[in-house]
N, C-alpha and C positions, 0 to 999 in steps of 0.2 A: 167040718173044717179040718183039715190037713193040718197037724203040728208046724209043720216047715212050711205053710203058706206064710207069706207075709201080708197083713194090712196095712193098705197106704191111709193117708190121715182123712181122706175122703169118704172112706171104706169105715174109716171107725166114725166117721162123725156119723153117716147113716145108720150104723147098728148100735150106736147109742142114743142115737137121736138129740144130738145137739150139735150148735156152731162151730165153725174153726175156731172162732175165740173164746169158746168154753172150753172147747179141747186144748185150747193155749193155757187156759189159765189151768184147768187141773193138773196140766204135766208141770207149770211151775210149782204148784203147790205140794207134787209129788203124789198126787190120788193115782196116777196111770202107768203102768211099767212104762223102763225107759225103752226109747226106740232106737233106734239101730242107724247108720248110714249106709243104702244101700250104693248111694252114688255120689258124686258131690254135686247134684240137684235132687237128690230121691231119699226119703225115709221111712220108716216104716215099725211093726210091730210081728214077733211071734205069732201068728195065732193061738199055740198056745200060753203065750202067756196071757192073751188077752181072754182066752178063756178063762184061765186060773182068777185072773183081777175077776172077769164077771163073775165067777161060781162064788166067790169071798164076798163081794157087792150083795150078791142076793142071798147069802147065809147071813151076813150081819144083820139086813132088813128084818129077815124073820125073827131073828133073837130083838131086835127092838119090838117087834111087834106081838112079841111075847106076853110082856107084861100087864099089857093094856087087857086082854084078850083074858089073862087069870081076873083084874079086878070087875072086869062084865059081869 
């Protein structure tokens, strides 16, 4: 992924693997960088920011899945 590509909301919902209205509701919730307008009918995401939110996504998983894995 190219830092300066941008993702349109179609593009994240398949690399996340959920609906438009998931992806609606996490950005209200503030789980998702904010996006951008790239037009006044077009928005979108950093690539890399959307990296950065996934690499933090999957380091926290790990540290929760931590603990379980010492009481084994």
């Amino acid at each position: 992924m190219n830092d300066l590509q941008i993702i349109r909301p179609n593009e994240l919902t398949e690399l996340l693997g959920v609906s438009r209205t998931t992806l609606h509701r996490m950005e209200k919730r503030g789980e998702l960088p904010t996006r951008f307008k790239i037009s006044d009918r077009a928005a979108g995401w950093l690539a890399s920011d959307i990296r950065e939110f996934l690499e933090e996504k999957a380091h926290g998983e790990q540290e929760e899945l931590e603990p379980e894995e010492v009481a084994a």
